[in-house]
C-alpha positions in Angstrom: -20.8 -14.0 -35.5 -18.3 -17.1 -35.5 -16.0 -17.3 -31.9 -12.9 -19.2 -32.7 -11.1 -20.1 -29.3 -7.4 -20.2 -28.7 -7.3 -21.4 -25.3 -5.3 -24.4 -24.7 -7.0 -26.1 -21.8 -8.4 -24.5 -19.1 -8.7 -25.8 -15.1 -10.5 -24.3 -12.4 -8.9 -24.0 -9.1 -10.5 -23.2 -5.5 -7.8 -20.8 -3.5 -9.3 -19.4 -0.2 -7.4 -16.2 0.5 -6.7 -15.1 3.8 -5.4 -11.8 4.8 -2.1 -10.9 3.4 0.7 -10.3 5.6 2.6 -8.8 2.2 5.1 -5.9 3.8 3.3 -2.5 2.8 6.5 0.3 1.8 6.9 3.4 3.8 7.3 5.6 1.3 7.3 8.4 3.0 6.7 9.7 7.1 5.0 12.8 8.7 5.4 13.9 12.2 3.0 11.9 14.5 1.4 15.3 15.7 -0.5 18.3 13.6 1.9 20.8 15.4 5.2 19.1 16.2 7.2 21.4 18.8 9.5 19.7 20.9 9.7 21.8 24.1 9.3 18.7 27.1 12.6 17.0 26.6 14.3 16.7 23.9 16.9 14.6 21.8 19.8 13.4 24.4 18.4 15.0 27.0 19.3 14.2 30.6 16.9 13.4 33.4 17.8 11.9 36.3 14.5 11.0 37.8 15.5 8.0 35.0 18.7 6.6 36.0 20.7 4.6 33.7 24.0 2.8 35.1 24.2 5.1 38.4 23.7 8.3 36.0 20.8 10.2 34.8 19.5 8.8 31.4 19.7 9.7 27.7 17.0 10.5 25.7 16.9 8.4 23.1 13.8 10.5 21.8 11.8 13.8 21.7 9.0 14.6 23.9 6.0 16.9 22.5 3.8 18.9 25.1 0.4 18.6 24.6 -2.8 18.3 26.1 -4.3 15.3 27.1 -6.6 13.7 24.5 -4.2 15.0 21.8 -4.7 12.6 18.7 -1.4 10.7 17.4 -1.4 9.7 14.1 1.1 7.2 12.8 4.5 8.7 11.3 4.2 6.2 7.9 2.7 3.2 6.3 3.7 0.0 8.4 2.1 -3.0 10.9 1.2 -2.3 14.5 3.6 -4.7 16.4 2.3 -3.1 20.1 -0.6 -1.4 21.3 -1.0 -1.6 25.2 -1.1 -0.9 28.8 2.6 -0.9 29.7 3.4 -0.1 33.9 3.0 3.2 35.7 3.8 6.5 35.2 6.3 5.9 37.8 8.6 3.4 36.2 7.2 2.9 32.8 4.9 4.2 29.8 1.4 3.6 30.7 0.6 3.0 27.3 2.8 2.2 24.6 2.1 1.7 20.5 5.0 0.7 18.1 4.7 0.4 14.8 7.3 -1.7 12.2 7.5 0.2 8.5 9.5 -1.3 5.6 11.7 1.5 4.0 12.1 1.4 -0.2 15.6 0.2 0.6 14.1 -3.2 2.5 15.3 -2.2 5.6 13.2 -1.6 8.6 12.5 0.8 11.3 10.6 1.5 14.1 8.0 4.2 15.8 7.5 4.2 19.4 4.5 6.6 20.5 4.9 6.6 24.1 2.4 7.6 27.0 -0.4 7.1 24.2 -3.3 5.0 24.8 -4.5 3.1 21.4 -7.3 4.3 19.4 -8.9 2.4 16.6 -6.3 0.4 16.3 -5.0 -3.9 16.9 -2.0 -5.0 17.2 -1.1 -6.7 13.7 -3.5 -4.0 11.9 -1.5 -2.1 9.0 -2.0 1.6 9.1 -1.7 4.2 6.7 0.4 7.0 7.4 -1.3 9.7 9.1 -3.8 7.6 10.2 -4.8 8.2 13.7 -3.4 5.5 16.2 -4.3 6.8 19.9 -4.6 10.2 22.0 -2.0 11.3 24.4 -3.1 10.3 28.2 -2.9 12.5 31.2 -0.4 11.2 34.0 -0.3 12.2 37.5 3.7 12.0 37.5 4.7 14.2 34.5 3.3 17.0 32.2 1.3 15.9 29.5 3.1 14.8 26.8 4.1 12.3 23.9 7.0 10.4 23.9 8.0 9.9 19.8 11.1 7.7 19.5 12.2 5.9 15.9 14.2 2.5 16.3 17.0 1.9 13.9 15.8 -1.6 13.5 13.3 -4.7 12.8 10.7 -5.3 15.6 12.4 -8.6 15.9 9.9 -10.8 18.0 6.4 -11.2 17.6 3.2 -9.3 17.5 2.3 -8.4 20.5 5.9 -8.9 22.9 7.3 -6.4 24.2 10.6 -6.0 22.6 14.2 -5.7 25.3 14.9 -2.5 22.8 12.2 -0.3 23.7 13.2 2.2 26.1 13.2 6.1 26.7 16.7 6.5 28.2 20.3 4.5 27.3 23.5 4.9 28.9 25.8 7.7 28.6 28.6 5.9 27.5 26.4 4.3 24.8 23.8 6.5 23.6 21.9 6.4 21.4 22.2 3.6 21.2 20.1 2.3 17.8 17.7 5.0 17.9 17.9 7.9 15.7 16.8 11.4 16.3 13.5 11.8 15.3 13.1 15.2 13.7 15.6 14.6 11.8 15.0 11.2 10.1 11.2 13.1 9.5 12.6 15.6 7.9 14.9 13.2 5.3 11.8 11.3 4.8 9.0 13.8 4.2 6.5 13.4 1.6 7.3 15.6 -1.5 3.8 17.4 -2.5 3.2 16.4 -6.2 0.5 17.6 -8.4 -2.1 15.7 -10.5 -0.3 15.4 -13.6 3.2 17.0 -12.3 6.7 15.4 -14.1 9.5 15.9 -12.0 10.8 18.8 -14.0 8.0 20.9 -13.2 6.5 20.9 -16.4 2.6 19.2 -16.2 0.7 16.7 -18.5 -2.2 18.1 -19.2 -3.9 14.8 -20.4 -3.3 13.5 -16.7 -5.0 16.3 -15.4 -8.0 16.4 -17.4 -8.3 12.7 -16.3 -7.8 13.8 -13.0 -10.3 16.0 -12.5 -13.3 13.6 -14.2 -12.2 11.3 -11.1 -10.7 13.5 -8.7 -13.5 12.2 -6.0 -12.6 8.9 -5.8 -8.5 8.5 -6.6 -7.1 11.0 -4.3 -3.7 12.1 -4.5 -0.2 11.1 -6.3 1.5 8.3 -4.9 4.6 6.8 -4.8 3.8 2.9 -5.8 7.7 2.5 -6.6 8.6 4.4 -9.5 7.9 7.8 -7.6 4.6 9.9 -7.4 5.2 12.2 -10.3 4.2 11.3 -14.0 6.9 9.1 -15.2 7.5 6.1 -18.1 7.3 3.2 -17.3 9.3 0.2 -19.1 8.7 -3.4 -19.9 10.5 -5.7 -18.6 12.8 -5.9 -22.5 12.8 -2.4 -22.3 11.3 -1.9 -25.9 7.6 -0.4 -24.7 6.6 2.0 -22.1 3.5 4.0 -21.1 3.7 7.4 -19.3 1.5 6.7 -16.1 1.0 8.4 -12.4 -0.4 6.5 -9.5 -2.5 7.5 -7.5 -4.1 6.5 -3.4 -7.2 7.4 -1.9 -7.9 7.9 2.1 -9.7 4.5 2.2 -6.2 3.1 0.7 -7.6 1.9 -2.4 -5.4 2.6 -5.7 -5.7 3.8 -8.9 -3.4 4.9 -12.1 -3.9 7.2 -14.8 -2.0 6.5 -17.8 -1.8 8.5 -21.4 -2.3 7.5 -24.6 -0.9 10.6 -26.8 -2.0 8.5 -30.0 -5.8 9.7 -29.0 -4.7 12.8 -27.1 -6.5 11.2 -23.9 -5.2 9.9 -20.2 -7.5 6.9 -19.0 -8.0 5.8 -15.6 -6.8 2.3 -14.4 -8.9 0.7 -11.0 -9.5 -2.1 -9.3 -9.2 -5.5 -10.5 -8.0 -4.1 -14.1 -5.6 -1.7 -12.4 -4.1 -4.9 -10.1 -4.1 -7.1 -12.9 -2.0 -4.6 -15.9 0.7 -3.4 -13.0 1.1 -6.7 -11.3 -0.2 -10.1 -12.9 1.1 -9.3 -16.6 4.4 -6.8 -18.2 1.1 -4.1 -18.6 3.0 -1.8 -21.1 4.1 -4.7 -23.7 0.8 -7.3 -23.1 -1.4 -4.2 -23.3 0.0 -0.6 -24.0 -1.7 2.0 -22.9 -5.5 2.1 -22.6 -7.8 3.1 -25.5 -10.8 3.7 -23.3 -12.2 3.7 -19.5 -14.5 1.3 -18.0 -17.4 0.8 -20.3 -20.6 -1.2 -19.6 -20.5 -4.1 -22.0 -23.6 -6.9 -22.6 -22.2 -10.4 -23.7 -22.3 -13.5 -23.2 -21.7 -15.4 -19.8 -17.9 -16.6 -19.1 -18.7 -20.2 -17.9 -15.7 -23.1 -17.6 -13.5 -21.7 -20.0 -15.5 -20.2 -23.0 -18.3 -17.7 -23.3 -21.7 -20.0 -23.0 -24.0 -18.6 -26.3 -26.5 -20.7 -24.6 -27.4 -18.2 -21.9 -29.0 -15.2 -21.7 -26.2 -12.5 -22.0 -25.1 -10.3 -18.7 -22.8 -7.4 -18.4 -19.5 -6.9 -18.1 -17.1 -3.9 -17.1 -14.7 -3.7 -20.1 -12.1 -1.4 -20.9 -9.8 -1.7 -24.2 -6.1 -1.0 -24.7 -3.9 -0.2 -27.9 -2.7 -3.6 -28.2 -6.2 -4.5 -29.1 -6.5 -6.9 -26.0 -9.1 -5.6 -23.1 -10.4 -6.5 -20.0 -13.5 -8.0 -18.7 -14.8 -7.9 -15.3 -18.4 -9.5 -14.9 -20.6 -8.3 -12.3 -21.3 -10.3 -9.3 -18.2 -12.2 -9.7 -14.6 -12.0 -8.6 -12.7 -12.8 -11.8 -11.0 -10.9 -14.4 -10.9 -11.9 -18.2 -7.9 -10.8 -20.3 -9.0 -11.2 -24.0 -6.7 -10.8 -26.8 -8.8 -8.9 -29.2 -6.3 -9.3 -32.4 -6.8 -11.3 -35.1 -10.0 -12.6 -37.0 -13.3 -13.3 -35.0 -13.4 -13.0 -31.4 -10.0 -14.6 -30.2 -9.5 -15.2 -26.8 -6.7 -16.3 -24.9 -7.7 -16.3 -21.1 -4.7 -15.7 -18.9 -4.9 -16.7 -15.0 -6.0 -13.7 -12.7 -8.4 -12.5 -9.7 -9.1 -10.1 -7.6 -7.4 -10.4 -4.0 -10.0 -10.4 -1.3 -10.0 -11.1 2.7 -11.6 -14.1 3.8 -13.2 -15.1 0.5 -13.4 -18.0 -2.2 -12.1 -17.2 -5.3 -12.1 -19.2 -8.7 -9.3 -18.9 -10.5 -8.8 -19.5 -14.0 -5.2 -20.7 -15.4 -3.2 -22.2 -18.5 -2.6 -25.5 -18.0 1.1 -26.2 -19.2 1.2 -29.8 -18.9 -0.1 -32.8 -17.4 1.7 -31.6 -14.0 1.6 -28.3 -14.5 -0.3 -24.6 -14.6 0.7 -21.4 -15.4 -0.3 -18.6 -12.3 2.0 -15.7 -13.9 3.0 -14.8 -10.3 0.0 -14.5 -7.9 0.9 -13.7 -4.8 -1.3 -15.9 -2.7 -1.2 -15.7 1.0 -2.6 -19.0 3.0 -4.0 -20.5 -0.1 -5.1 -24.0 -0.3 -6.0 -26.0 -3.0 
């Protein structure tokens, strides 16, 4: 078989990829306890043992009874900003965490878990929501409780400082303050439980589902990754193609989509690198359409400074094929992804720049070199990379 190549020119580069400090979207928020009652104190409550201004203070939260040892889990996606010792029971928190989220809307708020001693967690860490952040500690000078207040606001200094904001009580005469009551904003932001394969009117795709259920073990559940969790289209950039597609997160915060091809009467799943690569590096529903196939095991050729080397023994490949008649290639032991356009006579192959991010390690990534001057990276998003 003849290969007739249709790359231009090809240069390595050498990025070394740190961790990325990328703002993860709160999406949604849960209450920071498995049963939420507030019975200690609650919302603009008064307690003078906390003077503020010569009165006694406002709450500028809710407290929760529980027993020591209690586990808190964080109210949404976001960046732990604080996580420590803090005073005495007498005059301050003991232990405090806050954690900074990043609403859909770009603005920012933030959870204050007081009285609770961190668990598992660093300041600077991301957590999930729901994740377990700390336990609720046993003071000598109050009943047992958690302190859960929500900040109408940026963290605004850095990781680590303890913010002039936090507090538990405000003024009378200027309560609350920027805080907002916490039930409440919980209760506008709660997660809306959507099914494998759900559209928002209710009805289901059953395609999805089937596809679902071959991979319910590893994808987890329906997840909002911007154009809501329920099965939806979604549009090229020109607005001429679409696929219909649900996303999908798993506990271990790894994501996946599932994406139907009605033209086969199939859904197919999309992870990993080839996942990361059609939703972010490319326009996925015009370059590729939707897929044709899963992952398949696939023997070729080596990929080796620019071109498949015929010279070397062959090694495999993940591949998976889409109805554009481009696919993916993802060879093992590597950290590269291959976008081949399929189309045409031969074996034509246009390789277009991607790779899959990593912590910490040293990636080569392929790109079109535009010029003398120039390369084309179709938008990486490369945090402390170096050349």
């Amino acid at each position: 078989m003849k290969y007739r190549s249709i790359i231009l020119v090809t240069v390595t580069m050498i990025f070394v990829v740190t961790q990325s400090s990328l703002a993860q979207t709160a999406f949604s928020f849960q209450y920071p306890l498995e049963d939420y009652q507030v019975g200690c104190l609650g919302w603009g409550g008064l307690n003078a043992a906390f003077p503020v201004g010569g009165k006694p203070g406002k709450h500028v939260a809710e407290d929760v009874c529980v027993v020591a040892g209690t586990s808190v889990k964080s109210a949404a996606d976001g960046k732990v900003m604080f996580a420590q010792a803090r005073g005495t029971c007498v005059d301050n928190w003991v232990y405090l965490i806050i954690i900074e989220h990043m609403l859909p809307d770009g603005k920012k708020v933030c959870t204050l878990y007081g009285h609770t001693k961190p668990v598992g967690i660093t300041e600077g860490q991301w957590v999930n929501v729901g994740q377990k952040i700390g336990e609720v500690i046993s003071a000598s000078c109050w009943s047992d409780h958690l302190h859960f207040g929500v900040y109408n606001g940026s963290y605004g200094v850095s990781v680590g400082q303890y913010p002039a904001w936090a507090k538990g009580y405000a003024s009378q005469s200027v309560w609350p303050e920027n805080y907002l009551e916490p039930s409440l904003f919980i209760a506008d932001h709660l997660a809306t439980t959507v099914l494998p394969g759900q559209l928002s009117d209710g009805t289901v795709n059953q395609r999805i589902v089937s596809c679902y259920n071959q991979f319910s073990s590893v994808v987890g559940n329906p997840f909002d990754n911007g154009g809501g969790a329920y099965v939806h289209d979604w549009y090229s950039q020109d607005g001429r193609f679409y696929v219909t597609i649900q996303d999908f997160r798993n506990s271990n915060n790894e994501y996946f989509a599932i994406i139907d091809n009605p033209d086969v009467g199939q859904a197919f799943l999309l992870q990993g690198g080839f996942r990361w690569y059609y939703t972010s590096q490319v326009d996925g529903p015009a370059y590729f359409g939707a897929p044709t196939t899963n992952e398949l095991a696939w023997q070729h050729y080596p990929w080796v400074n620019g071109s498949f080397d015929t010279s070397k023994p062959k090694v495999m490949y993940k591949r998976q094929e889409f109805v554009s008649g481009a696919y993916l290639l993802w060879q093992f032991g590597t950290s590269k992804v291959i976008a081949v356009d399929g189309t045409g006579g031969g074996f034509d192959i246009a390789i277009l720049p991607a790779f899959i991010p990593g912590d910490g390690q040293t990636l080569t990534l392929w790109a079109q070199a535009l010029s003398p001057t120039e390369v084309s990276l179709t938008n990486n998003e490369i945090i402390g990379a170096t050349e």
